[in-house]
N, C-alpha and C positions, 0 to 999 in steps of 0.2 A: 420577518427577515432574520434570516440565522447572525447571530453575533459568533466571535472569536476575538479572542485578544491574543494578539504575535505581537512582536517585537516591531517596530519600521523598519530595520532593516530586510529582515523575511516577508516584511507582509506586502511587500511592493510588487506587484505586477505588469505584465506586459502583453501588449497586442500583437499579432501576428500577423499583418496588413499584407494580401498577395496580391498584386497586378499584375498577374502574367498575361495579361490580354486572352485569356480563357474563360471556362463557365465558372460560376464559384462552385466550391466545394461543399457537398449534400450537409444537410444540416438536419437536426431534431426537431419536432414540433414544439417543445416549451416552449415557452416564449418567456423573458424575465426583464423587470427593468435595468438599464443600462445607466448610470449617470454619472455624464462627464468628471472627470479627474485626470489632472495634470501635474504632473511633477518635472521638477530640476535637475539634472545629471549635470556631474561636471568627470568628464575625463578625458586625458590626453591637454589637459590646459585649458581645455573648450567649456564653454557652460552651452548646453542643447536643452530643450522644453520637449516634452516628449508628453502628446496627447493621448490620453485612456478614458477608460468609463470605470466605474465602483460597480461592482456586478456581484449583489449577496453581501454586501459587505466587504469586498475585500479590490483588490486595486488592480488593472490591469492596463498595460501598455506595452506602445507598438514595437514588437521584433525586429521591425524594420527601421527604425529610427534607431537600435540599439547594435543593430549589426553596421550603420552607416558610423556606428559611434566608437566601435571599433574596427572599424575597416583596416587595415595594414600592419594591424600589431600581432601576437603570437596567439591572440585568441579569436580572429578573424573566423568569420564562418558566411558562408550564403545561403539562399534560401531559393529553392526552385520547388515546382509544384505540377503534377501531371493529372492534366482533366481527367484522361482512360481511367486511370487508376483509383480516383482522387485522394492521390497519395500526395504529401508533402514533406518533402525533405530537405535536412537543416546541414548542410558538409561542415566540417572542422577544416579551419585551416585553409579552405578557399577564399581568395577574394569575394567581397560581397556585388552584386550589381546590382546598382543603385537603378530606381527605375520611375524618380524624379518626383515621387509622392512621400518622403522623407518627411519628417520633424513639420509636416503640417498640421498645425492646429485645426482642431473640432468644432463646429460651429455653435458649442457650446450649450443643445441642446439635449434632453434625456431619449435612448433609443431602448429599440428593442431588441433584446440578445438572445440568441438560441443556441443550444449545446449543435457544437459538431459531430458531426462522425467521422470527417475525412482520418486516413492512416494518417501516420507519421514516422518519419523516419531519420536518426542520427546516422548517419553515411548507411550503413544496411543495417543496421540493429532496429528493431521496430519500437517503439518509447511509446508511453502513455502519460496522456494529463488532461487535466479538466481544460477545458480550451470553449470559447464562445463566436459566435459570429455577428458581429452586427454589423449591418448593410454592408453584404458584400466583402467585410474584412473581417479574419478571423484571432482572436484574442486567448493569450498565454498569461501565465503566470509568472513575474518576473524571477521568485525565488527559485520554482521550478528550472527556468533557465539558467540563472546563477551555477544550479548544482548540477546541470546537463553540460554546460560548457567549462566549469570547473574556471569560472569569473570571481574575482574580487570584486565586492560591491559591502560600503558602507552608508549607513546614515550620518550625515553630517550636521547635527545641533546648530549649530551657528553659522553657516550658511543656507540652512532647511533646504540637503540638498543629499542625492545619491551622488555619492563619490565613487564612480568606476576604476578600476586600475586593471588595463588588462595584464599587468605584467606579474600580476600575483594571482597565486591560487584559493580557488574559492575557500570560506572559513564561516563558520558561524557564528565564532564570536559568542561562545555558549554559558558566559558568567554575563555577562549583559541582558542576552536573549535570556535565562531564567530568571532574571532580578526582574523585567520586564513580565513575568507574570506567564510566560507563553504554556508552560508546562501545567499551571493550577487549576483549569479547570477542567482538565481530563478525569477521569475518576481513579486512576492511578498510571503512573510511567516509572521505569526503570532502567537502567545500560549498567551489564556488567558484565565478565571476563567468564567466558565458559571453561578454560582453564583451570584455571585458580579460585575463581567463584568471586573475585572480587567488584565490590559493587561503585560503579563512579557515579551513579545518578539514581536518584530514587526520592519520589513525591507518590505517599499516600499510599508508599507499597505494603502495608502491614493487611490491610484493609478488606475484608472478602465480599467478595465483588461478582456479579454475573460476566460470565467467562464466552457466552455463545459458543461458537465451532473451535476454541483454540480446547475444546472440550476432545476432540479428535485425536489430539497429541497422546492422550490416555487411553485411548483405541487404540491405537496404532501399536501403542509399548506393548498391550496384552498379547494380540495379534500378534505381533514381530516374536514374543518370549515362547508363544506357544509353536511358531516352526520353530525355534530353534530347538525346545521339548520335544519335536517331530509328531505335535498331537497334528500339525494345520502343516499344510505343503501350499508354496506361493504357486502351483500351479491346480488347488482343487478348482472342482467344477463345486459351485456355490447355487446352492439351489432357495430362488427367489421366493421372499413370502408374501401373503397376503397385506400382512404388514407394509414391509419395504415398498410395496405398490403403491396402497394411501398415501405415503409420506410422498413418492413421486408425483402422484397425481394433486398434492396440495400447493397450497402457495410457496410452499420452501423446498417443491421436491426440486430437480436440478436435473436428474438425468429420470427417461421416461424407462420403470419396469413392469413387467406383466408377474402376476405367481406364478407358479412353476418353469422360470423362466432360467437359465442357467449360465453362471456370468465368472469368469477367473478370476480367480483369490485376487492375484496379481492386479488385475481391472478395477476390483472395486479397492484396493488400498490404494491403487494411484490417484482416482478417479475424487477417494473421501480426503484427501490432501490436496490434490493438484485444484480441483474446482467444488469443493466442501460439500460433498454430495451427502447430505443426511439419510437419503435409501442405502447409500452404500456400507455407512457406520450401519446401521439396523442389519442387514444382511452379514454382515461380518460378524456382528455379535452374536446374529440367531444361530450361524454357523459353528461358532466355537461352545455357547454356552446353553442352545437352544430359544431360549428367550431374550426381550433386552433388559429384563428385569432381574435374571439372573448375572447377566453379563455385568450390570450394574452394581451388582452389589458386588463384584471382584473387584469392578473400580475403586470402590470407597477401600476395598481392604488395600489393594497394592499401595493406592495413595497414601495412606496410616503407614504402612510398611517401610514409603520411603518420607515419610515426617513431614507428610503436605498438610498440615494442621489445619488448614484454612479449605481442604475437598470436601465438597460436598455433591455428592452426582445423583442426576435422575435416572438420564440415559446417556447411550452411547455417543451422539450428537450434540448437543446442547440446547437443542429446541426447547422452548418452555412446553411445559408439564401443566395439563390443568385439573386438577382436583373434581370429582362428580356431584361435587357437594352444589345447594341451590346457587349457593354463594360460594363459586367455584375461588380457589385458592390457585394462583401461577405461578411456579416453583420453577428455577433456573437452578442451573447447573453455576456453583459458586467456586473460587478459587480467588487468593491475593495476588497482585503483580510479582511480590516474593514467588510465592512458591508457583507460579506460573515456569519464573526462570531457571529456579529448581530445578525442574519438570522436566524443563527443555534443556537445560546443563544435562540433565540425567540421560534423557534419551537418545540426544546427540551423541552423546559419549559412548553409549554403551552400542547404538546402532546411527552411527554414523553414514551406512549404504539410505537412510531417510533421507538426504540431503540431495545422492541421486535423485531421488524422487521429487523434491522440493522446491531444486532450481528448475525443472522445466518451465516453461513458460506456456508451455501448450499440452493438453491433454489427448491422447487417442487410446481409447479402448474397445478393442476392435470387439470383445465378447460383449460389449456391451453397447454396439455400433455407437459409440459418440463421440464426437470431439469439441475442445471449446478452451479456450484460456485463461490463464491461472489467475485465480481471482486474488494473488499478489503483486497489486499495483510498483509496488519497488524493484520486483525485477523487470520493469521496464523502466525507470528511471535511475536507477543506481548500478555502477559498475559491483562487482564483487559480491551482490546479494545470492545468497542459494539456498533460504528457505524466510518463512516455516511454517508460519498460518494463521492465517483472516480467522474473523468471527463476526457476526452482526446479528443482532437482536433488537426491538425496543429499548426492553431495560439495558442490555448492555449496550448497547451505542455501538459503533466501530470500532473493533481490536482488531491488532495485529503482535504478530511477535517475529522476529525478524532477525535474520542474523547472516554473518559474513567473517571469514578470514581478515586482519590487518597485519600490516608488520609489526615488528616491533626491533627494532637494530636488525641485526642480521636474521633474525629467526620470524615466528608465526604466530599468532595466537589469535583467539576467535571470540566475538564479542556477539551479546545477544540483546537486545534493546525490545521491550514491552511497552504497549500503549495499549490502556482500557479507557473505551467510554469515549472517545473521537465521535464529532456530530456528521461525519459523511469520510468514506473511505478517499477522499483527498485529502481532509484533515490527519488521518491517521498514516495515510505514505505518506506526507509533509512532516510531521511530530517525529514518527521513526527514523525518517531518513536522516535528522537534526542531530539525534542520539547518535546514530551511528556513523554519520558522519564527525561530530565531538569522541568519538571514539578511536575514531582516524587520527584524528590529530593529539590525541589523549598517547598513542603509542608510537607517534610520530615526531616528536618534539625533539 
């Protein structure tokens, strides 16, 4: 079973129970244990019992007993769901309708839980989150919710209970939640000011560390210096190599190419951001530098250039590298959460039009007939995200680097939050989004 230590307050979850007198909504084959867990809510004056299961270790309860629990206040939401589609959507601000399977208790026994597929949807905006079904009802994540509906919700010590308030906005309460340990056993996180470069959080960022796809960002900068050098045009025709093919056709290719296959500049730099297409890094680098072996050794030098002390590159991707030797050697692509942010201070700054690229949520490249969804979980669950990029490896676990516009009094500025080493890309949008929501309220005070 995967462990995680979060805080109570964050770590609390929720079911998502739909009786609409419908079919249930399609589900995935895993199957996982389920085991009952109940928790206390007190809000609005009310003390409710609201039954869940522990699913992976972590805690999950019913949407529906949470939306009855705020029913008529400012944070009111309902919850309807379409067999056609099996889409399920959560309205703001609607009365809830109650449909008389509320705040009923579980019969106290362990089930079995399977990942959903069905969509989702916050009034039309489509949202993503790890979500489970077991018999017939489908289960959320309560902190998830908290930061979808922008809910106040504390842990209450002494009467071991969630304290709802729907009349304030959600917070994370982020000197607790890191006293609480939640950030230590990442293999490094950081939030700081792409502005100014100032740093509000940072655990274990010195540290060089396998980087995966956030390897890309260092593609992307060569790429983007060299049109503006006018050696590369965002509209060449990119001629596919034998290379770029393998990696497609391997366990990490992403989008399917042929050799001599010919694909728009433009296609493949969207394509190696928006869904971290490691054919597409390979082909962009064969194109500027002819090999990725040349191309790579530009990386180390720009990196030295701009004082990333802790780069160390194979290739253009981040894929591990394995040595021919009997007793093959597997070399990652290294960089610290410092100089990650660097990186990403640097290139935002300097090619800001990345960000176009980076809030899409959906990819289509038509020279490369594909389409498919950005494999940054946050811009489906956070308002104001618009970029910047996943990575996953073994050794490196789950990263992400992530960032967004806040206020700050009258004016703007933009904060960048890094998370290496995350045990599954739900842990890593939950850690980031924390940062950057403590950011929020970091220039909003």
């Amino acid at each position: 079973m995967k462990k995680r230590v979060l805080s109570i307050a964050l770590s609390l979850m929720l079911i998502l129970t739909l009786f609409c007198g419908v079919a249930t909504p399609a589900f995935a084959s895993d199957s996982l244990n389920a085991v009952p867990k109940n928790v206390t809510v007190l809000t609005g004056g009310k003390t409710m019992n609201f039954a869940g299961y522990n699913i992976e270790g972590q805690n999950y309860f019913n949407l529906r007993d949470f939306a009855y629990s705020v029913n008529g206040s400012s944070k009111q939401f309902n919850i309807t769901y379409d067999s056609s589609s099996k889409t399920i959507h959560l309205w703001k601000g609607k009365a809830y309708s109650a449909n008389g399977d509320e705040l009923k208790a579980g019969d106290g026994t362990a089930k079995n839980a399977k990942a959903i597929s069905s969509k989702l949807f916050l009034d039309d905006s489509k949202i993503k989150f790890t979500a489970y079904n077991v018999e017939g009802n489908n289960y959320f994540r309560f902190c998830d919710i908290m930061q979808l509906l922008n809910i106040y919700a504390v842990y209450d010590d002494n009467a071991k209970a969630i304290v709802v308030d729907p009349s304030k906005d959600y917070t994370v309460q982020f000197q607790k939640t890191v006293e609480s340990g939640y950030f230590d056993f990442l293999h490094g996180a950081l939030l700081g000011n792409s502005d100014t470069g100032e740093i509000l959080y940072a655990n274990n960022e010195e540290q060089k560390l396998s980087v995966a796809s956030t390897t890309k960002l260092v593609t992307f900068l060569l790429i983007r210096e060299a049109i503006d050098a006018k050696n590369l045009s965002w509209e060449d025709d990119v001629i596919l190599s034998k290379t770029a093919e393998e990696y497609s056709l391997s366990e990490d290719g992403v989008i399917p190419m042929k050799a001599g296959q010919k694909a728009k500049l433009h296609d493949l730099m969207n394509a190696m951001l928006i869904v971290s297409s490691n054919e597409s890094a390979t082909a962009l680098a064969e194109h500027l530098y002819g090999t990725e072996e040349k191309f790579t050794e530009q990386m180390n030098k720009r990196a030295k250039e701009l004082g990333l002390s802790s780069a160390e590159f194979y290739n253009p991707h981040g894929l591990p590298v394995y040595t021919p030797d009997v007793l093959s050697s597997k070399k990652q692509n290294r960089m610290s959460a410092r100089d990650l942010f660097e990186l990403s201070r640097y290139v935002i700054n300097k090619y800001p039009d990345i960000l176009d690229i980076t809030v899409k949520t959906e990819l289509s490249a038509e020279s490369l007939n594909f389409t498919d969804e950005n494999t940054n979980r946050l811009l489906f669950q956070m308002d104001g995200i618009d970029g910047l990029k996943t990575g996953t490896t073994n050794r490196a676990g789950c990263c992400l680097i992530a960032t967004m516009p806040v206020k700050t009094g009258d004016s703007t500025t933009r904060i960048i939050a890094v998370i290496l080493g995350a045990e599954d890309s739900t842990e890593r949008a939950e850690k980031t989004g924390v940062l950057l929501q403590y950011g929020k309220e970091y220039y909003n005070k």
